[in-house]
N, C-alpha and C positions, 0 to 999 in steps of 0.2 A: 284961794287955791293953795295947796300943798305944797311945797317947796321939795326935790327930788331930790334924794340927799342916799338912798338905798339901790344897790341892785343884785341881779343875780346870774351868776355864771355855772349854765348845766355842764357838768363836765363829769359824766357817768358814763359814755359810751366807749364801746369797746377800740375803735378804732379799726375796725375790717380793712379799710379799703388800704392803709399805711404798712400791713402786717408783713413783713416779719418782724417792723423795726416795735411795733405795741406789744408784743409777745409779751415784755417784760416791764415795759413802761408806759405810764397814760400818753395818749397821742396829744393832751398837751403841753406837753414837758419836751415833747420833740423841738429841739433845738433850732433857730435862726441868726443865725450867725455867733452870737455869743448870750443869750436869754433865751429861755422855753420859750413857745409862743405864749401861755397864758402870762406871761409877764409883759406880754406888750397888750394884753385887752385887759387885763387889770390895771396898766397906766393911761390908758383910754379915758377910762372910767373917771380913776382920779384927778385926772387934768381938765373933768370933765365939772369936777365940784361935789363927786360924789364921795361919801364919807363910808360908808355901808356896805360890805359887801360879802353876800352868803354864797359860796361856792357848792354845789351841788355835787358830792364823788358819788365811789360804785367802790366795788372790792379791787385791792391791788394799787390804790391812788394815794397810799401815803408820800409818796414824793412831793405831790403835790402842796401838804400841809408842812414837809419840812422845809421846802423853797421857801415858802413865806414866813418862817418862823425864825427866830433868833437864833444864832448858831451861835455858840460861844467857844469850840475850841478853833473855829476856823475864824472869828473874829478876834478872840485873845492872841492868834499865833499871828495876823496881819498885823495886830496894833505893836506888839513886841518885833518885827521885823520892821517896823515904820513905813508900810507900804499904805499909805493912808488913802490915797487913791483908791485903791481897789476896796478897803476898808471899807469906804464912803457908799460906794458902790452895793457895798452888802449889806451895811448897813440901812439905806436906804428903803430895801425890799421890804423889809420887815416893819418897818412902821410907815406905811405907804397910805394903808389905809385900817381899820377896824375889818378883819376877813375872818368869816365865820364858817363853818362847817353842816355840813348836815346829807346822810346817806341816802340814797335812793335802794334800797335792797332787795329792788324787783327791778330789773329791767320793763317798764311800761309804759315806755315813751315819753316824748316831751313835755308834753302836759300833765304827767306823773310827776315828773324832775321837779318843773315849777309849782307845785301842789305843795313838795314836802317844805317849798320855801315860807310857805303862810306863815308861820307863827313868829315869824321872823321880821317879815312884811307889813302882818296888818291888812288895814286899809289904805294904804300910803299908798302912791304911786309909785313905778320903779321901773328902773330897765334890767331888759334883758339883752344881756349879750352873750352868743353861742360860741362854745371854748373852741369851734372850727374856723372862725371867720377872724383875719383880722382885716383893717382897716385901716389906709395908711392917708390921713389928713393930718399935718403936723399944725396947720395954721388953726385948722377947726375941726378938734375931734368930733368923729361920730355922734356920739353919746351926747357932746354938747349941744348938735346940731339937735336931733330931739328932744334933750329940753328945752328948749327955744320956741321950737312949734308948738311943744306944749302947754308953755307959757302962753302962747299965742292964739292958740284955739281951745285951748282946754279938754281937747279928745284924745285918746290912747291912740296910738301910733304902731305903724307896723312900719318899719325901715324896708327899700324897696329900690331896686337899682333899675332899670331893662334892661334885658339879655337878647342875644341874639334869638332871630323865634322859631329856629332850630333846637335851642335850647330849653325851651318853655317846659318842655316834658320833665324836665326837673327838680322843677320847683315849684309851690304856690304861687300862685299866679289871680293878684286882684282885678275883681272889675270896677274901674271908673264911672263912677256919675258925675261929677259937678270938680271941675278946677276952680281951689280956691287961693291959689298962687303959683308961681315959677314952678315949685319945686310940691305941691302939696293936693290932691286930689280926696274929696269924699270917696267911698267905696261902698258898693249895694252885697258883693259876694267875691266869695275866693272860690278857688279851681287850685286842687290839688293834684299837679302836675298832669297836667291836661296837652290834649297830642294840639300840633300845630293847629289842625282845624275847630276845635273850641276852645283855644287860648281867647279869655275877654279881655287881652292886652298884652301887653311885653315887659310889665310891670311886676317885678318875682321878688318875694322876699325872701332877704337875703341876710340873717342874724343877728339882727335888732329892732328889739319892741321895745315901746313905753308905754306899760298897761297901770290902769287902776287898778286899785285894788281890790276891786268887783269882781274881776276876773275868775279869783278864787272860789266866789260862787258856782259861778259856771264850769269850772275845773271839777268840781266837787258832784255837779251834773251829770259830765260827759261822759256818754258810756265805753267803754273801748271798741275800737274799732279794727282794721285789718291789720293782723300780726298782734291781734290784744294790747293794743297801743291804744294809751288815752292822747289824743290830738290834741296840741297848743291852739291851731288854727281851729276846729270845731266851738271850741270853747269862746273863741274871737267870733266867729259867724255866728254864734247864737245869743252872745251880746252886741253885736252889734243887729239882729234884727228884733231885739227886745227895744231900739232905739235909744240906747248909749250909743256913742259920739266914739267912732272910729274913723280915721283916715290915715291914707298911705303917704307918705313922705318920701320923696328920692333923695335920698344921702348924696353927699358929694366926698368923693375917697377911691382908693383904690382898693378895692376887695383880692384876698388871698384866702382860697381854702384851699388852710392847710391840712384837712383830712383826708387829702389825695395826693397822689407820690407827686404829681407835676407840680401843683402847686405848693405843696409845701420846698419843692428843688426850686422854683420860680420866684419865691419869696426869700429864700438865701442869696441867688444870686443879686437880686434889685435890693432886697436890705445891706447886703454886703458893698454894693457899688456905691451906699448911703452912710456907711460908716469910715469916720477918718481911720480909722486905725486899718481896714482892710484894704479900703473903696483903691490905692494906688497901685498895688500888688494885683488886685481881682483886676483892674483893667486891663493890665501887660498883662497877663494870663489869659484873658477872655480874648485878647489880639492875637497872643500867640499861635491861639488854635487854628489847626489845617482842619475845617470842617468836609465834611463830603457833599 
């Protein structure tokens, strides 16, 4: 078995639902507390043991490749003021992990995004983590959590939380066949974003995979589908009924999608109540409030 050492972060969509604040900047670069968010699911990643990692942009996303890139007049001017702390800090980003690049220059969906990552890929196995989701497990990142099962079962993995089944209409939505631990279920088919009465469960995935690298066969397949969007999940249902080994996995973490106003405001205040340097200040503030 392959050891999981690559992954890949889509991070090409426009950001609609955050807009006015993406007008000008990728939505993830939008700020929590003191980091973009993609610098909390690129350290996901790494603390995860992953070495590899191809970022997927669109037009307008160079900020994104300057965060992670060496800055020398804002690091010559720390190390000359001896603020080495902060130094530490940025310098740090920049050799976090090997982050590579590569354009998407057709918007056409997800399984577009992950297509251009092939050459990059291979055959290898690799996660994917969606530049809207974070996920807040300090003791056992995400990421870790499936390569573990992977390790463990040796099948591609679709990360998968339950949602309320009010909510089910949002999401893909796997059907269960066979539990084969706490946390890990076989799966026969997916329901994309299916109304409360054909949900095959409460089980909605929620912005992490750990695919083969077969995948990319089947990517290469799929035909586009509604809004001429080639689907990530089509491309998974039609290897998984070719019988390669897929199962759902329920992560354990706190999910934040930051691609909507609430939550990406819901994730500053609970990351900020998390941080020494705010969390004293945000509390007498969040007390002080006269709510209605």
């Amino acid at each position: 078995m392959k050891k999981v050492t690559k992954a890949v972060i889509p991070a090409a969509g426009l950001g609609t639902r955050v807009l006015p604040a993406t007008k000008a900047q990728p939505k993830e670069m939008l700020v929590i507390v003191d980091k973009p968010s993609l610098q909390y699911i690129v350290e996901e990643l790494v603390e995860s043991g992953i070495t590899d990692i191809v970022i997927v942009t669109g037009r307008n996303k160079n900020s994104i490749e300057d965060h992670f890139d060496f800055s020398y007049e804002l690091e010559n001017t720390l190390q000359k003021e001896n603020k080495i702390e902060l130094l530490e800090k940025v310098d740090k980003i920049s050799s976090m992990a090997n982050i590579f690049y590569v354009r998407q220059n057709h918007p056409l969906g997800l399984g577009h995004a992950i297509l251009k990552a092939k050459p990059f890929i291979g055959d290898e196995p690799f996660v994917i983590a969606l530049g809207d989701d974070i996920v807040y497990n300090p003791e056992r990142p995400v990421a870790k959590q499936l390569i573990e099962n992977y390790e463990k079962y040796g099948a591609s993995i679709v990360g998968c939380q339950e949602v309320a089944l009010e909510d089910v209409s949002k999401y893909g939505v796997v059907k269960p066949t066979e539990n084969l631990d706490e946390n890990t279920v076989a799966i026969s088919d997916f329901v994309e974003k299916p109304s409360k009465e054909e949900a095959p469960s409460r089980l909605a995935c929620l912005g992490r995979y750990l695919l083969d690298g077969k995948i990319f066969d089947y990517l290469e397949e799929t035909k586009a589908g509604k809004g001429g969007e080639i689907q990530l999940t089509d491309a998974i249902l039609k290897m998984l009924q070719d019988g390669e080994k897929v199962v759902a996995y329920e992560f354990q973490g706190k999910r934040y999608d930051i691609g909507n106003k609430f939550g990406l405001l819901k994730a500053n205040i609970e990351f900020g109540l998390k941080n020494d340097e705010t969390k004293g200040e945000l509390k007498n503030y969040l007390k002080s409030l006269k709510l209605d």
